[in-house]
PLY file of the C-alpha trace (Angstrom):
ply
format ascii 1.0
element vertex 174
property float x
property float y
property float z
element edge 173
property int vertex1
property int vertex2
end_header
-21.27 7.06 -30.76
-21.45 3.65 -28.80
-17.79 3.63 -28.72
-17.37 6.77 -27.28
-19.97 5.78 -24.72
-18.23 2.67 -24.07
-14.82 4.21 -23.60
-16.42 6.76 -21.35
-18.36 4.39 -19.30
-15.21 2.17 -18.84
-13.03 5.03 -17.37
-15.63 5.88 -15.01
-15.96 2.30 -14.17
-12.28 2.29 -13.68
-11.78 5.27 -11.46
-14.78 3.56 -8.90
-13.51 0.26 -9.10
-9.73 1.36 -7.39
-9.27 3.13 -4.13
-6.78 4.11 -1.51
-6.50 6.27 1.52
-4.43 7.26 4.49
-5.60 8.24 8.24
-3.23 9.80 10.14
-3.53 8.38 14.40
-2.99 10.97 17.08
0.32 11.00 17.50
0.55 14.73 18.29
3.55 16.63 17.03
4.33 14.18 13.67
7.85 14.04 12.12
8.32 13.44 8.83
11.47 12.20 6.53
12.14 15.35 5.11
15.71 15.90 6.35
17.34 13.00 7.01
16.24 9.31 5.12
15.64 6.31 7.55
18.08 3.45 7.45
15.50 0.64 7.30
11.92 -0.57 6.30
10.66 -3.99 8.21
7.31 -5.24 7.61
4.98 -7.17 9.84
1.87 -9.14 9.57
-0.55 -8.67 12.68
-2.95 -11.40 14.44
-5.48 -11.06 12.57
-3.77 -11.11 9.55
-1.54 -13.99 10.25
-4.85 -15.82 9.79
-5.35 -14.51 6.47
-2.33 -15.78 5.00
-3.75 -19.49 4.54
-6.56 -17.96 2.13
-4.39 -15.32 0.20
-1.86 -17.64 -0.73
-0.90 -14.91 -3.52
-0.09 -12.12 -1.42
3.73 -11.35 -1.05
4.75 -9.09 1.64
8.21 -9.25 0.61
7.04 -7.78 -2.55
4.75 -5.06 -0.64
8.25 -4.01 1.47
10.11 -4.18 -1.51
8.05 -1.50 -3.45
8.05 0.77 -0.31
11.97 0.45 -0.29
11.99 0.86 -3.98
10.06 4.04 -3.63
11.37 5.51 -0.85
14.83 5.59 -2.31
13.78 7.14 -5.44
12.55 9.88 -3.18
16.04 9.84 -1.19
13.79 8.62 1.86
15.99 5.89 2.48
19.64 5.21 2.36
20.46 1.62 4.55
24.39 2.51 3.78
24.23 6.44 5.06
25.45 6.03 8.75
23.77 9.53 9.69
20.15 8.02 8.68
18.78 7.06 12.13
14.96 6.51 11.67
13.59 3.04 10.70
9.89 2.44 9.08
7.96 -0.13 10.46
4.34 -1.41 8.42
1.80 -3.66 10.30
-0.37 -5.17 8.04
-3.15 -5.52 9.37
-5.91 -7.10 7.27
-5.84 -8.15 3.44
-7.31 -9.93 0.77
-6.20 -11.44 -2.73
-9.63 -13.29 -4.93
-8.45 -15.81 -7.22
-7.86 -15.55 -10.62
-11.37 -17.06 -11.76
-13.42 -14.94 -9.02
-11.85 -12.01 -10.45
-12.75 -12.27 -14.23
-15.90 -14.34 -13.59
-17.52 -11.67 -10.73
-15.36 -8.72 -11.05
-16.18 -5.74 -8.41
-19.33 -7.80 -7.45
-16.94 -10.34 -5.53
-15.55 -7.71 -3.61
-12.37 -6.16 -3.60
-8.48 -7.23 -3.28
-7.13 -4.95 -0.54
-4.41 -4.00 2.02
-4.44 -2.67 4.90
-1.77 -1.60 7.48
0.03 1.08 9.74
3.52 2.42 8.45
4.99 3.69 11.74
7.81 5.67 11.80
10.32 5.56 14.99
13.23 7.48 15.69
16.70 6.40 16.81
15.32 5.82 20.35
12.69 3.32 18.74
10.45 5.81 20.40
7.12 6.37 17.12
7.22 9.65 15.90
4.38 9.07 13.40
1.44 6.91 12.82
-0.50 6.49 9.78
-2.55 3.62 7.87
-2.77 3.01 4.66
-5.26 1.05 3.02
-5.25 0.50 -1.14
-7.98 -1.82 -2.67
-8.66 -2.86 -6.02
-12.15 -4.29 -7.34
-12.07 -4.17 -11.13
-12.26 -8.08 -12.48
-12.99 -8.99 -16.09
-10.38 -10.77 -18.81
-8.41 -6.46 -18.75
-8.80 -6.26 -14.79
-8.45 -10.04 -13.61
-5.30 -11.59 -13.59
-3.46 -11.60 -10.75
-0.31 -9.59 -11.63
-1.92 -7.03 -12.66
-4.18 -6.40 -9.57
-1.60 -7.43 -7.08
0.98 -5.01 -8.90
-1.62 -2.13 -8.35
-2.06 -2.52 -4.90
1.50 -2.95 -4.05
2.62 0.19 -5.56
-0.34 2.08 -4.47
0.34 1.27 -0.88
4.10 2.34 -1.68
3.11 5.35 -3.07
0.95 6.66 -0.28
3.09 5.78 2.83
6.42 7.62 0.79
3.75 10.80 -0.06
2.79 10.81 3.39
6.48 9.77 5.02
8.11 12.76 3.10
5.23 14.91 4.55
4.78 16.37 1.59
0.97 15.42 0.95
-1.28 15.64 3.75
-4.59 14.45 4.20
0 1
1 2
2 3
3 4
4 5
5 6
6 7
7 8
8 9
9 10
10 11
11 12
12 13
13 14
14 15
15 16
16 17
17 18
18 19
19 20
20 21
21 22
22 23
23 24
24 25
25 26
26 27
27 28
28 29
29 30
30 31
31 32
32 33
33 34
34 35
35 36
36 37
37 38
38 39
39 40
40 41
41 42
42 43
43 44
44 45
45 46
46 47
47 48
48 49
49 50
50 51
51 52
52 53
53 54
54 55
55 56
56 57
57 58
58 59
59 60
60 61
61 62
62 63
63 64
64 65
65 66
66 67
67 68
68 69
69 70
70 71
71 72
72 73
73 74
74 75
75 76
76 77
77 78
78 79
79 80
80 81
81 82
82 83
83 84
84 85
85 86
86 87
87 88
88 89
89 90
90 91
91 92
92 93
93 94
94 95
95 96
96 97
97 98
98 99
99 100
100 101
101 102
102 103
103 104
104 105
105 106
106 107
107 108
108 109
109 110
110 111
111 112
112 113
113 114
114 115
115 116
116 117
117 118
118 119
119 120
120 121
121 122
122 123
123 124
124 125
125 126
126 127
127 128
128 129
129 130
130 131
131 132
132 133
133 134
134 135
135 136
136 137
137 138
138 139
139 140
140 141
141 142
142 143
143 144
144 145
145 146
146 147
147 148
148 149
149 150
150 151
151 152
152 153
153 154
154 155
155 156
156 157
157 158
158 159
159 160
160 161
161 162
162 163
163 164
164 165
165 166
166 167
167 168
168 169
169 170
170 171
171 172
172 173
């Protein structure tokens, strides 16, 4: 009985301790990469976030761009070779946070959360943007399963992968 209740109170812990989301800006009529893949993803830290850098010494935004790449092409959404692609991704981070290791386990959820921020902005060939969105992911969970760094940096960066390709494909809308 107390295990059950244990097991049960951890996955509900779990599921409130993790979250993501994606606003789309008023761009008006929003193009997608549904019929032809983009040739290439840059990424971009933002003023603000430039100052974060010194205190989240463990975020990798070469990582972050590398999982977006990584999942696009497993979705065909990009193809840097394929001289018809035309469209190139852009993400702005703007705003993020990585606790260390011993905040993590020690405080858990009650030392706030790891997160990222940022637009992914799509432009055509022009370089004019043909959609807007941002995604944020964070992560809160701490404790010896939920605190090391890998683990909660790995969860954020392919959460924020997998909602920009969702929402770059235009095949889940919020």
């Amino acid at each position: 009985m107390f295990a059950r209740l244990f097991i049960t109170s951890l996955i509900a812990f779990s599921l409130v301790g993790c979250a993501s989301g994606v606003k789309h800006a008023d761009t008006g009529n929003k193009q997608y990469l549904s019929n032809r893949p983009a040739k290439s993803v840059s990424i971009s830290l933002s003023t603000e976030a430039k100052k974060q850098v010194a205190d989240n010494l463990k975020f990798d935004q070469n990582t972050l761009v590398g999982n977006v790449k990584r999942a696009m092409s497993s979705r065909n959404l990009l193809n840097e070779n394929n001289t018809e692609a035309s469209n190139t991704v852009e993400i702005l981070v703007k705003d993020f946070r990585v606790r260390s290791a011993f905040t993590a386990i020690m405080f858990g959820f009650m030392a706030g959360d790891d997160h990222i921020v940022g637009d992914v902005i799509l432009k055509d060939a022009t370089g004019k943007e043909i959609n807007r969105f941002e995604v944020s992911a964070s992560y809160a969970l701490g404790g010896l399963a939920g605190g090391q760094d890998g683990m909660r940096l790995s969860w954020l960066y392919e959460k924020f992968a997998e909602l920009a390709v969702e929402h770059l494909s235009g095949k889940k809308m919020s």
